[in-house]
N, CA, C and O atoms as CSV, one atom per row, in Angstrom:
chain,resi,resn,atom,element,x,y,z
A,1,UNK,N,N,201.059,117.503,78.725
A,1,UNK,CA,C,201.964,118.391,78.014
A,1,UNK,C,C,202.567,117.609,76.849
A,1,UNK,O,O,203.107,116.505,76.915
A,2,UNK,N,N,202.341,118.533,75.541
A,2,UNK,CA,C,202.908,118.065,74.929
A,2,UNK,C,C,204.351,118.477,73.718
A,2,UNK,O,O,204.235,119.630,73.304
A,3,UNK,N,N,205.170,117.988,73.342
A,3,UNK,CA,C,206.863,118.562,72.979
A,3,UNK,C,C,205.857,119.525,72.289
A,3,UNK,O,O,205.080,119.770,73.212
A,4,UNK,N,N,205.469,120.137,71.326
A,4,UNK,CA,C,205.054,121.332,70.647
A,4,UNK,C,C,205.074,122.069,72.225
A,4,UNK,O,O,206.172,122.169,72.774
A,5,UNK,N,N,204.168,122.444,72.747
A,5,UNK,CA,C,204.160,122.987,74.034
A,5,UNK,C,C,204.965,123.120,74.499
A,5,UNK,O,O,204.966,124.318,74.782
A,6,UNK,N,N,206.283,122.450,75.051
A,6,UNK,CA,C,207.494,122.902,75.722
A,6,UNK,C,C,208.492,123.660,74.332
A,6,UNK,O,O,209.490,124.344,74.560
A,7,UNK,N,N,208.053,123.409,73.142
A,7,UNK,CA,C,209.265,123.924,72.424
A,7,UNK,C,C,208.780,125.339,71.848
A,7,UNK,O,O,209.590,126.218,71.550
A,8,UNK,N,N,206.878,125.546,71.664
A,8,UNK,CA,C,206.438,127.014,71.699
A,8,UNK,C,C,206.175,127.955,72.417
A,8,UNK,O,O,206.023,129.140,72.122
A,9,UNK,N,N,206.069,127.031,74.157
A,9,UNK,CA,C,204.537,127.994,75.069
A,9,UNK,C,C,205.887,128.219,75.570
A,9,UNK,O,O,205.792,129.273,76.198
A,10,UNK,N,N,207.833,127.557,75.682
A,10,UNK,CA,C,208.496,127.528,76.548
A,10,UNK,C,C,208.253,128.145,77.950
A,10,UNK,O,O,208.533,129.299,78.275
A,11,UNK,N,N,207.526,126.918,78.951
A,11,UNK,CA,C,206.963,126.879,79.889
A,11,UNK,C,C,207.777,126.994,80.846
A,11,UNK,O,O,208.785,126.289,80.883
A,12,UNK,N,N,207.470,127.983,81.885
A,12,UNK,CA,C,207.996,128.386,83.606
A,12,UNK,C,C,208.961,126.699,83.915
A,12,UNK,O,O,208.650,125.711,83.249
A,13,UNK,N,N,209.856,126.642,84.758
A,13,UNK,CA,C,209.969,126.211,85.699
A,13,UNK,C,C,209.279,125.423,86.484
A,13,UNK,O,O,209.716,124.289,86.683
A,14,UNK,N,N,208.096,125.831,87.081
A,14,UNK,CA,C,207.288,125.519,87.751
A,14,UNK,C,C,206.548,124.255,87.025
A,14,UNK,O,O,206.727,123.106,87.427
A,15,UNK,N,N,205.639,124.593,85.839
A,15,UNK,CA,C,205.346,124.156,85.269
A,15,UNK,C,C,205.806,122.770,84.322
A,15,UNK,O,O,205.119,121.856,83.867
A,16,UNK,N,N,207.721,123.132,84.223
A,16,UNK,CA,C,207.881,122.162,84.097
A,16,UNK,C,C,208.134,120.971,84.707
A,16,UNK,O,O,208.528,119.934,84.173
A,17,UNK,N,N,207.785,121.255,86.324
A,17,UNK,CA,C,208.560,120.520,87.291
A,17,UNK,C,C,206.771,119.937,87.506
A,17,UNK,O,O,206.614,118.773,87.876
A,18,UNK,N,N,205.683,120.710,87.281
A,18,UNK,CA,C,204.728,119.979,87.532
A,18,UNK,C,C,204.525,119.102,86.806
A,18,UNK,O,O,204.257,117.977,87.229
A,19,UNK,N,N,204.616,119.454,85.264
A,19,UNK,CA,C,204.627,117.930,84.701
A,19,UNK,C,C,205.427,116.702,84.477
A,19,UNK,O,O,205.001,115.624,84.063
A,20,UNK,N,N,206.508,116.973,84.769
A,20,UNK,CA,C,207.526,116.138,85.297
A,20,UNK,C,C,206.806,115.243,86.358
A,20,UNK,O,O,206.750,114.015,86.294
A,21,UNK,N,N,206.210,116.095,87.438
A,21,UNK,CA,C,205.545,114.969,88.526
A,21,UNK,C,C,204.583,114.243,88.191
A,21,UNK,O,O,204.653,113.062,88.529
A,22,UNK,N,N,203.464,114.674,87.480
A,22,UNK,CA,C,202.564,114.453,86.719
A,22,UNK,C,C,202.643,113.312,86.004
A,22,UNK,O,O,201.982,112.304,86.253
A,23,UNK,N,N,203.880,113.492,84.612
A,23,UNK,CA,C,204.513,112.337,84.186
A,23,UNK,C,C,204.037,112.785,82.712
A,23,UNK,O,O,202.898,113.174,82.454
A,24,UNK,N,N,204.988,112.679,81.882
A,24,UNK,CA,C,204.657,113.036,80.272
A,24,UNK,C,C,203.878,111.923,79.609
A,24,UNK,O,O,203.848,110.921,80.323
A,25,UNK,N,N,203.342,111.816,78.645
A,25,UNK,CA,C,202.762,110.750,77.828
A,25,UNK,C,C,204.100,109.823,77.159
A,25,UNK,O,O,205.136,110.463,76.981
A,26,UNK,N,N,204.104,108.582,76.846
A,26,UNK,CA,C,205.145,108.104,75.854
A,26,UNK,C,C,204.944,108.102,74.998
A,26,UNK,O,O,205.764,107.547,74.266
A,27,UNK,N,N,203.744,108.687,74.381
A,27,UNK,CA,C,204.148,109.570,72.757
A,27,UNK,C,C,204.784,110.862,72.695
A,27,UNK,O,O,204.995,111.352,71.585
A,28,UNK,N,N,205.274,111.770,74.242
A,28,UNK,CA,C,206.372,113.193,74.141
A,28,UNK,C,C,207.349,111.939,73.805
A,28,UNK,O,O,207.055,111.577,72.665
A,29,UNK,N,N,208.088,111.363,74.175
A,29,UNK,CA,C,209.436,110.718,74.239
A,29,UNK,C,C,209.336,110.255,72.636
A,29,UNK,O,O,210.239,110.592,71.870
A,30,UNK,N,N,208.083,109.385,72.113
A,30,UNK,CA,C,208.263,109.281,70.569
A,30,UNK,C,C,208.794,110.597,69.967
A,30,UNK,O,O,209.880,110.822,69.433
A,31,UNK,N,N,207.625,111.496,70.218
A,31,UNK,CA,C,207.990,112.950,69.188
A,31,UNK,C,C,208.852,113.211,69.456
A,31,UNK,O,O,209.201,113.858,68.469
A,32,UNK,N,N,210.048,113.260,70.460
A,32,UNK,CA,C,211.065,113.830,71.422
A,32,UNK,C,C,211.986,113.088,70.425
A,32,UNK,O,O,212.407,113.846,69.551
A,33,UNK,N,N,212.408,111.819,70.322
A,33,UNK,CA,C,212.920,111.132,69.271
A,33,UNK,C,C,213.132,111.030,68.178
A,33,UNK,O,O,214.185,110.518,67.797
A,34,UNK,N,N,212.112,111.528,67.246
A,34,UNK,CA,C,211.809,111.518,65.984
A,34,UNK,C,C,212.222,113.595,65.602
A,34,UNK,O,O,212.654,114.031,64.534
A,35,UNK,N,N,211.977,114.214,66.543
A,35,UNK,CA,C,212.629,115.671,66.565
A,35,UNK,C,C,213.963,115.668,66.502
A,35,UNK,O,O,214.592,116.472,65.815
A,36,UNK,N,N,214.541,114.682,67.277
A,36,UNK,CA,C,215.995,114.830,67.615
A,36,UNK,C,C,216.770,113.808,66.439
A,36,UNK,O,O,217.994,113.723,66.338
A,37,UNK,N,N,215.808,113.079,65.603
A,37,UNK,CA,C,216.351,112.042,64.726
A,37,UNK,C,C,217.369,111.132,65.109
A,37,UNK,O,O,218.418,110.894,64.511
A,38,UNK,N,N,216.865,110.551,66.382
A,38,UNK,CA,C,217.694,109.566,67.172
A,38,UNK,C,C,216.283,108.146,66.901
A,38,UNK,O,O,215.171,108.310,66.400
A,39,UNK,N,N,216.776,107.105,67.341
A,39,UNK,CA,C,215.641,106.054,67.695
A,39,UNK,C,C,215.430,105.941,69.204
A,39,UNK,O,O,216.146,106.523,70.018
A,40,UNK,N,N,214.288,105.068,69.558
A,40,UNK,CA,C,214.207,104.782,70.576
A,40,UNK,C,C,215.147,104.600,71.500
A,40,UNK,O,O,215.315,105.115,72.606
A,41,UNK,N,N,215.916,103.557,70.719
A,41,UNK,CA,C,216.901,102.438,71.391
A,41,UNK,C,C,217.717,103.876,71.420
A,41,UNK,O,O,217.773,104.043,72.638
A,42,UNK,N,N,218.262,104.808,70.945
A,42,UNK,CA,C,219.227,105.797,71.548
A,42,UNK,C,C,219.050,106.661,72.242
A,42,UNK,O,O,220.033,107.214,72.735
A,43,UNK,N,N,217.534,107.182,72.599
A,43,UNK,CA,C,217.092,107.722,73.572
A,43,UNK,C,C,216.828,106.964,74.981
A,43,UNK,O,O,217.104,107.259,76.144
A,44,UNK,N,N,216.302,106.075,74.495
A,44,UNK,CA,C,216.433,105.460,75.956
A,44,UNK,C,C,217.180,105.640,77.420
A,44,UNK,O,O,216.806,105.983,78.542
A,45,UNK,N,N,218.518,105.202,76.781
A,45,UNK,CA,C,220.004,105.724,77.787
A,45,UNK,C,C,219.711,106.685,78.172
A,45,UNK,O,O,219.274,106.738,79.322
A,46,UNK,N,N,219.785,107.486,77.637
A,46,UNK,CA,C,219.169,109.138,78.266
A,46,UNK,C,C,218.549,109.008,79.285
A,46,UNK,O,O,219.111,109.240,80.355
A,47,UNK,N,N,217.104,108.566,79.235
A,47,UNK,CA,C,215.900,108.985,79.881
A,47,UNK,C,C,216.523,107.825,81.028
A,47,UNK,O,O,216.122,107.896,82.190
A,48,UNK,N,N,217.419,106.870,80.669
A,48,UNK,CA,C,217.769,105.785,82.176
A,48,UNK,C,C,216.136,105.175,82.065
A,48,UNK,O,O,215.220,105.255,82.883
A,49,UNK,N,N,216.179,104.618,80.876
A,49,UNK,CA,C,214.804,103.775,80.734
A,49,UNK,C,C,215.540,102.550,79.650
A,49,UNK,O,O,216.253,102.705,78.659
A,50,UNK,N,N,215.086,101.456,80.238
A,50,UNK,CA,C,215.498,100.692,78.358
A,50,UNK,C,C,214.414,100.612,77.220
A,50,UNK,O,O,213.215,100.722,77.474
A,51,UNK,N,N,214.776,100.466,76.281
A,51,UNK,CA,C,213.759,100.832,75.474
A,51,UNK,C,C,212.461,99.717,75.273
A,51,UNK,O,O,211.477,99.958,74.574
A,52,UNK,N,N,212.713,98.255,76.159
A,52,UNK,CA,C,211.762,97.439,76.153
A,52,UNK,C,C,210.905,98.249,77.044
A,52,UNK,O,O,209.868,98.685,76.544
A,53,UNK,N,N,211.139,98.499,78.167
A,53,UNK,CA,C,210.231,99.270,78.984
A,53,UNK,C,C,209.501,100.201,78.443
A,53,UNK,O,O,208.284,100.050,78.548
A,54,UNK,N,N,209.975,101.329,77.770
A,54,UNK,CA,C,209.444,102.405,77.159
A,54,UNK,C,C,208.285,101.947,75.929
A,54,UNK,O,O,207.225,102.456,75.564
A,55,UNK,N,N,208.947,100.895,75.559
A,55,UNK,CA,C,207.980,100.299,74.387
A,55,UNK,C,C,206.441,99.054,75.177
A,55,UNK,O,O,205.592,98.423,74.549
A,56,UNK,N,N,206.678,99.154,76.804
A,56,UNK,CA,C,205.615,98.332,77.105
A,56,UNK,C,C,204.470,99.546,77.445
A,56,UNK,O,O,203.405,99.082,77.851
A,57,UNK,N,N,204.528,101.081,77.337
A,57,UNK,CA,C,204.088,101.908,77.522
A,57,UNK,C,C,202.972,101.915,76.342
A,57,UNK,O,O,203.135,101.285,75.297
A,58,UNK,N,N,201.805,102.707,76.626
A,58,UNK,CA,C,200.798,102.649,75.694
A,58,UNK,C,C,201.045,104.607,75.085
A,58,UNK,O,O,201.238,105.509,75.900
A,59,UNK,N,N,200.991,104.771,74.002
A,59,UNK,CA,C,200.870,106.012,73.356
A,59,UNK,C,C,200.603,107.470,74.578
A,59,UNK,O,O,201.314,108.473,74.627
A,60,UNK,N,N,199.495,107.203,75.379
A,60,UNK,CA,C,198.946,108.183,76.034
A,60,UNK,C,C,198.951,107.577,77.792
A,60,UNK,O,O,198.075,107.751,78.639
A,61,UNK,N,N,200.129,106.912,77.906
A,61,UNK,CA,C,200.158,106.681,78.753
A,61,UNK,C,C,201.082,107.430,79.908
A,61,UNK,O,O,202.147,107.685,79.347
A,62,UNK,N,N,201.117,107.756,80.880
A,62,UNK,CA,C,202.506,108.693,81.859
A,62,UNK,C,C,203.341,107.450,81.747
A,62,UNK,O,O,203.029,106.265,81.631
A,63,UNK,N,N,204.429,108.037,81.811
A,63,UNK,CA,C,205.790,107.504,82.231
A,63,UNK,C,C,206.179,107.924,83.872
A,63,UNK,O,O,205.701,108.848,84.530
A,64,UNK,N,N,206.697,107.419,84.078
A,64,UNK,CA,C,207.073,108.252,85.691
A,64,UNK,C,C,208.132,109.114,85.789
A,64,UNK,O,O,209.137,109.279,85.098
A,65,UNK,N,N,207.621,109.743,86.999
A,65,UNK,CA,C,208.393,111.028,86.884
A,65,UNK,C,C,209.811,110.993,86.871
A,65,UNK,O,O,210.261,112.086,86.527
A,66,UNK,N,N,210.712,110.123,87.124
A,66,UNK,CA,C,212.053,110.287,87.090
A,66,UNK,C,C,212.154,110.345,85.087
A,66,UNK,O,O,212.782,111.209,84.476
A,67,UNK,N,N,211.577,109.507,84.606
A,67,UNK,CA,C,211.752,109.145,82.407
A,67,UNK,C,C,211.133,110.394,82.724
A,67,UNK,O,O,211.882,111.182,82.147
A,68,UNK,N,N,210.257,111.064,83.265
A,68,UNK,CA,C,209.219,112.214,82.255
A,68,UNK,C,C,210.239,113.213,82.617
A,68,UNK,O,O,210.598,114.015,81.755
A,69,UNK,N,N,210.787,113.253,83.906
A,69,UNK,CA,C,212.091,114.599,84.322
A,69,UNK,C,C,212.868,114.714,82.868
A,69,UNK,O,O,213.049,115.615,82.048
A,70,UNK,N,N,213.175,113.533,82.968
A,70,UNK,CA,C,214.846,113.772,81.792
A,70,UNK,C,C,214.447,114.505,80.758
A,70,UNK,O,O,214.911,115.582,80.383
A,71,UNK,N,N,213.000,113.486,80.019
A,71,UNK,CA,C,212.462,113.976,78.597
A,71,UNK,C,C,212.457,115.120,78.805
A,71,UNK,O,O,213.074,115.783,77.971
A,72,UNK,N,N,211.802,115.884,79.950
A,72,UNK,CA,C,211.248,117.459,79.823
A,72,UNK,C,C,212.740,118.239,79.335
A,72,UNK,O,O,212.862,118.848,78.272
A,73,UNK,N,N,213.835,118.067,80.376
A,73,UNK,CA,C,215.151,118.606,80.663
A,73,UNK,C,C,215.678,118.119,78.954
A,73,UNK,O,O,215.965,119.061,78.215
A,74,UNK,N,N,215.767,116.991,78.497
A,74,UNK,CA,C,215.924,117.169,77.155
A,74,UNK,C,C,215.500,118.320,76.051
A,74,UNK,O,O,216.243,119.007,75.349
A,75,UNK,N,N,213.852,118.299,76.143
A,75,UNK,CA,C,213.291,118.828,75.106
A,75,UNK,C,C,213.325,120.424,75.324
A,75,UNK,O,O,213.009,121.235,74.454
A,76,UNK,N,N,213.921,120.862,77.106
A,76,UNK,CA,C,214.597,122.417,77.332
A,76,UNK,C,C,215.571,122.205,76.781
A,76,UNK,O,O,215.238,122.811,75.763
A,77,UNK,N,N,216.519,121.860,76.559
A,77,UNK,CA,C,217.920,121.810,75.900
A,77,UNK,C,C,217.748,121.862,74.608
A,77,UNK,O,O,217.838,123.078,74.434
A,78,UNK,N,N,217.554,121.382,73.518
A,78,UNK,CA,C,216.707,121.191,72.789
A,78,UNK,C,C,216.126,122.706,72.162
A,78,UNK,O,O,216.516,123.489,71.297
A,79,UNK,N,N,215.050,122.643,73.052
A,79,UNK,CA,C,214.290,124.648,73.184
A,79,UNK,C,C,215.301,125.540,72.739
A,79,UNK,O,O,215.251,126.205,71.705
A,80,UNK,N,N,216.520,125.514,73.846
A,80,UNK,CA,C,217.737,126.381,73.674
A,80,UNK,C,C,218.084,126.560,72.790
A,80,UNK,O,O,218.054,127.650,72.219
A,81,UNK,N,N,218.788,124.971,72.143
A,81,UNK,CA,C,219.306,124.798,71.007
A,81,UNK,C,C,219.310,125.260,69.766
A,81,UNK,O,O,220.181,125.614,68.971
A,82,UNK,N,N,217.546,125.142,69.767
A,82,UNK,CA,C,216.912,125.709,68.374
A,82,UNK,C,C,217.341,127.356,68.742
A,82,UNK,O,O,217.934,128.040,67.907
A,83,UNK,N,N,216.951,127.900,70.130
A,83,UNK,CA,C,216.774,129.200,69.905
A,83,UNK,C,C,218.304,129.849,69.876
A,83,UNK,O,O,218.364,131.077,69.938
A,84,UNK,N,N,218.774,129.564,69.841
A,84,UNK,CA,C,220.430,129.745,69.720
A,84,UNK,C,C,220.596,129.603,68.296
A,84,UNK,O,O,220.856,130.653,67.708
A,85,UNK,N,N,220.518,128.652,67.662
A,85,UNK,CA,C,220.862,128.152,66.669
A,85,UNK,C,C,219.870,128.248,65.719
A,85,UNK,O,O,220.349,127.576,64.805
A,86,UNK,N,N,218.781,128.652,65.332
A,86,UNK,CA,C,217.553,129.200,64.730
A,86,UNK,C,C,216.907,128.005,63.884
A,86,UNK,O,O,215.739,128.141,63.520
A,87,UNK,N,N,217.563,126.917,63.574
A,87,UNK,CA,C,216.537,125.725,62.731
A,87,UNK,C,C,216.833,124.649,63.781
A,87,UNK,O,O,217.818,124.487,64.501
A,88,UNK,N,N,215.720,123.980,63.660
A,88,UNK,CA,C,215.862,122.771,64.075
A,88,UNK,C,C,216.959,121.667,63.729
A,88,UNK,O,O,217.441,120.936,64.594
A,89,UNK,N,N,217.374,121.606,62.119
A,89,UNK,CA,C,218.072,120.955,61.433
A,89,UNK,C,C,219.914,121.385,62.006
A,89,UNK,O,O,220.877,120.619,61.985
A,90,UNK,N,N,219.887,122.592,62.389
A,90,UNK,CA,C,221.404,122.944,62.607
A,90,UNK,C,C,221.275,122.674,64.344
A,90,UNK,O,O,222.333,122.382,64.901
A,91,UNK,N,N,220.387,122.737,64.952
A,91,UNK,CA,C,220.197,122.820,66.828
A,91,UNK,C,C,220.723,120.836,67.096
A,91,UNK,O,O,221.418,120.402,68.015
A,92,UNK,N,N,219.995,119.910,65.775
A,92,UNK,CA,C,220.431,118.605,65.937
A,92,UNK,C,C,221.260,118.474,65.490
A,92,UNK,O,O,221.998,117.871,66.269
A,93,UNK,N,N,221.722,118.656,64.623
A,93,UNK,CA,C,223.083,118.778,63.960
A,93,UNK,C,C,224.064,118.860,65.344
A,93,UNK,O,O,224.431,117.792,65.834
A,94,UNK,N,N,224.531,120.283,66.040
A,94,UNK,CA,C,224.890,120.580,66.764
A,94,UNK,C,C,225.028,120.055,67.762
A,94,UNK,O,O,226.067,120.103,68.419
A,95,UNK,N,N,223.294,119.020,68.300
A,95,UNK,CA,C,223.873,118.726,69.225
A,95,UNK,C,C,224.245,117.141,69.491
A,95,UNK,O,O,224.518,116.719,70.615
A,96,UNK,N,N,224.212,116.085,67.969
A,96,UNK,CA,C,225.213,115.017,67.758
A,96,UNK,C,C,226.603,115.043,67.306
A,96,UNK,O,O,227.285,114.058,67.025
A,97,UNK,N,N,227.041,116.582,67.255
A,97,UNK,CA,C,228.794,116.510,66.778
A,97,UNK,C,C,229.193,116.807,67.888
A,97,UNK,O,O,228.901,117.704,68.679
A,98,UNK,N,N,230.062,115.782,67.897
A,98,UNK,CA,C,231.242,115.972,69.429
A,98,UNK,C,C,231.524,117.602,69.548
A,98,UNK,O,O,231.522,118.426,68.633
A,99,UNK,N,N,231.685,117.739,70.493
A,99,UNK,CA,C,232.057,119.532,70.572
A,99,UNK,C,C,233.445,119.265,72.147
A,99,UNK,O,O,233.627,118.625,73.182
A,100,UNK,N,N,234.154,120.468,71.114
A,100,UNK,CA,C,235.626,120.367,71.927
A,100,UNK,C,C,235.813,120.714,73.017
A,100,UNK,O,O,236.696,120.258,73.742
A,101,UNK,N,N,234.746,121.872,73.422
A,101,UNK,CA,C,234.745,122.283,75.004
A,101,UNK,C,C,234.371,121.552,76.184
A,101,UNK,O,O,234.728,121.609,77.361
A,102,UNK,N,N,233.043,120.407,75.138
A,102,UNK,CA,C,232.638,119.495,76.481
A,102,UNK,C,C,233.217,118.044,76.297
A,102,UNK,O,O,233.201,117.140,77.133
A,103,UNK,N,N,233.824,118.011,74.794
A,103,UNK,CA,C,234.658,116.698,74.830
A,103,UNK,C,C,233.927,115.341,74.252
A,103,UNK,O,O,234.527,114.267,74.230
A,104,UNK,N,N,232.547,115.496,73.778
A,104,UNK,CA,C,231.696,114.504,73.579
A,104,UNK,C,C,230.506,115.503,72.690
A,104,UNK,O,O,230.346,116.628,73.164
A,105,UNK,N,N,229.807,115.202,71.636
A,105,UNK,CA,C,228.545,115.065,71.432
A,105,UNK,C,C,227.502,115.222,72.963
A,105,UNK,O,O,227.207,114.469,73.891
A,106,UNK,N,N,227.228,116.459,72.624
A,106,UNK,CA,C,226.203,117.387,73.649
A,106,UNK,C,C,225.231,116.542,74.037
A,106,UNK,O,O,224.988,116.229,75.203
A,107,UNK,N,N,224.567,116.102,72.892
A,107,UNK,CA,C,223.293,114.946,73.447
A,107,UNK,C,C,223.745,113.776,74.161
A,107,UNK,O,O,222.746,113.084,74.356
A,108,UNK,N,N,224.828,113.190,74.672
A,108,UNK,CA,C,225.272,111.997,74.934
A,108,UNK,C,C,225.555,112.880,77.024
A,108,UNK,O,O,225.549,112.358,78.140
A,109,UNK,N,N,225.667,113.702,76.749
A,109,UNK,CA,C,225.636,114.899,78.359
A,109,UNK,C,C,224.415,115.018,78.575
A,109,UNK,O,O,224.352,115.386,79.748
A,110,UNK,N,N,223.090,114.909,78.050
A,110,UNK,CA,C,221.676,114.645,78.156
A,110,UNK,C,C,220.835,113.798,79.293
A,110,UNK,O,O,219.681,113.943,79.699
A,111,UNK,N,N,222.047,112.690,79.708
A,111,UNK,CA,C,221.433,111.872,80.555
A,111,UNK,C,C,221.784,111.927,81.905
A,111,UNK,O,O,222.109,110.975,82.615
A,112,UNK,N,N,221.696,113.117,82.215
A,112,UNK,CA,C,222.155,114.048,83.998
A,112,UNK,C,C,221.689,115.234,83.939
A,112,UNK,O,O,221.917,115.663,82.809
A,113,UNK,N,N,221.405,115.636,84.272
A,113,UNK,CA,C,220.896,117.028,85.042
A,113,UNK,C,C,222.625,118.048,84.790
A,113,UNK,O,O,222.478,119.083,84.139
A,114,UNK,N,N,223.954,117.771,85.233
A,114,UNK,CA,C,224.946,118.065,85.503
A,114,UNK,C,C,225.421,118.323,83.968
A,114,UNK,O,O,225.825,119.393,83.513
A,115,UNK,N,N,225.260,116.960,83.208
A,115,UNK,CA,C,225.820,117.467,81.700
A,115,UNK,C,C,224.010,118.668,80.895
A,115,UNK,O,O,223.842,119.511,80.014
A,116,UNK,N,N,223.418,118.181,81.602
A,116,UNK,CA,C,222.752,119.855,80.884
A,116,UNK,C,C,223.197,120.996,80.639
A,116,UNK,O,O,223.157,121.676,79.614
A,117,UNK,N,N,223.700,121.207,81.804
A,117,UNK,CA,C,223.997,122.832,82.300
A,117,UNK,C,C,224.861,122.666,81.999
A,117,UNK,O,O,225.446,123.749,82.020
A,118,UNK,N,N,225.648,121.731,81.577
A,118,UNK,CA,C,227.225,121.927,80.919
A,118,UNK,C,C,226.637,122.706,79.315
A,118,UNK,O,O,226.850,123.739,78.680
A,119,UNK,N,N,225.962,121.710,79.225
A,119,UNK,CA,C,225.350,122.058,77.366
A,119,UNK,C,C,224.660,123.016,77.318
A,119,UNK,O,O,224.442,123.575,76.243
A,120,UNK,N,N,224.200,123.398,78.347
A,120,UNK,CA,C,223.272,125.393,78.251
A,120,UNK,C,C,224.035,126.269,78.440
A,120,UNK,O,O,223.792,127.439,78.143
A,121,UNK,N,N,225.492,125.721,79.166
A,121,UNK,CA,C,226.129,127.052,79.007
A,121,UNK,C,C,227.013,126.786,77.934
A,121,UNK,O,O,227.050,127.874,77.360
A,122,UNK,N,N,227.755,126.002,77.300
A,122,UNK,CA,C,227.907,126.621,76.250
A,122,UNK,C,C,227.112,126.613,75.066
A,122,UNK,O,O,227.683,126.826,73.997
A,123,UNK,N,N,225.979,126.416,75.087
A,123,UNK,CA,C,224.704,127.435,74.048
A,123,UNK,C,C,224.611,128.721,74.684
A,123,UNK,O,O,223.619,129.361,74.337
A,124,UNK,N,N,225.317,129.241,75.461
A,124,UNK,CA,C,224.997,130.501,76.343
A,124,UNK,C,C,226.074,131.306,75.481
A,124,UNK,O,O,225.919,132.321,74.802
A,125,UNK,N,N,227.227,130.529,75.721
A,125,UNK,CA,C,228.561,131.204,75.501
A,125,UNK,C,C,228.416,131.600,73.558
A,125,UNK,O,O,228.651,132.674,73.004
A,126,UNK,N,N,228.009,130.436,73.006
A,126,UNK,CA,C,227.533,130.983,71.735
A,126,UNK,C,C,226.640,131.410,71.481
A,126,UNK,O,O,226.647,131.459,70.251
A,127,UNK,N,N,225.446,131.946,71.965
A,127,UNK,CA,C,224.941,132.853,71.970
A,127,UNK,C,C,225.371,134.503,72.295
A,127,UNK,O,O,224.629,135.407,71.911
A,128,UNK,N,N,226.577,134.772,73.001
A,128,UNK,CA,C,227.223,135.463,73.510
A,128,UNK,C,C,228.706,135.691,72.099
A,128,UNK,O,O,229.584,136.552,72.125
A,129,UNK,N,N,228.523,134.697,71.127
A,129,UNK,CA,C,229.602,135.483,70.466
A,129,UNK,C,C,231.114,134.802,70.682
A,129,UNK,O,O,232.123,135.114,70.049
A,130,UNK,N,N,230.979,133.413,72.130
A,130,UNK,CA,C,232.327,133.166,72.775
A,130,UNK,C,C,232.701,132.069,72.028
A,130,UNK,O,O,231.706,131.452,71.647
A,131,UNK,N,N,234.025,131.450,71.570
A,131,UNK,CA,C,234.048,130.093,70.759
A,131,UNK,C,C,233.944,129.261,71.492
A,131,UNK,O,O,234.330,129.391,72.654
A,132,UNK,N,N,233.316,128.010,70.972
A,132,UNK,CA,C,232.877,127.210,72.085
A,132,UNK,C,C,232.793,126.339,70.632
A,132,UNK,O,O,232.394,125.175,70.632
């Protein structure tokens, strides 16, 4: 699987949990990076990988499933983002400015499962019209 694929085919559940097990390539986490206009070294934290590790990875190689979980759960957030927010350029924007409801820059809530769903619902709530 690759980020085009989770951000066009926006894939089941299922599907994303299979490739999660499976394990993404560490060229999703490059493109995943270079989409989000972060570097390595700031994605890393996220994924709870350091970035020497990530960088001993070969292009087309799996990562394991705990780094490939996060990336996926990133690049859904992400998905949202854009589709909430309609460009890519305003979805990143959005989600490196601190925001007042969750108290921090949305992407920095990226590296848990717990600050996701903090950050989907309020892309929910503005999608809905609510200030957030």
């Amino acid at each position: 699987m690759n980020l085009a694929e989770v951000l066009q085919e926006q894939p089941s559940l299922k599907k994303l949990t299979a490739a999660a097990r499976h394990g993404v390539p560490r060229k999703f986490v490059d493109e995943l990076a270079q989409t989000l206009d972060i570097s390595l070294r700031d994605l890393a934290p996220l994924l709870h990988a350091s970035e020497r590790n990530l960088r001993r990875y070969q292009p087309e190689q799996l990562l394991p499933a705990d780094v490939s979980d996060r990336a996926l759960n990133i690049a859904r957030v992400f998905e949202r983002a854009l589709d909430v927010l309609d460009t890519p350029e305003r979805a990143v924007q959005w989600l490196k400015k601190p925001n007042r409801a969750l108290g921090e820059a949305p992407l920095a809530l990226l590296a848990t499962t717990f600050g996701a769903e903090q950050v989907l619902a309020i892309l929910g709530r503005i999608e809905h019209g609510v200030f957030s």
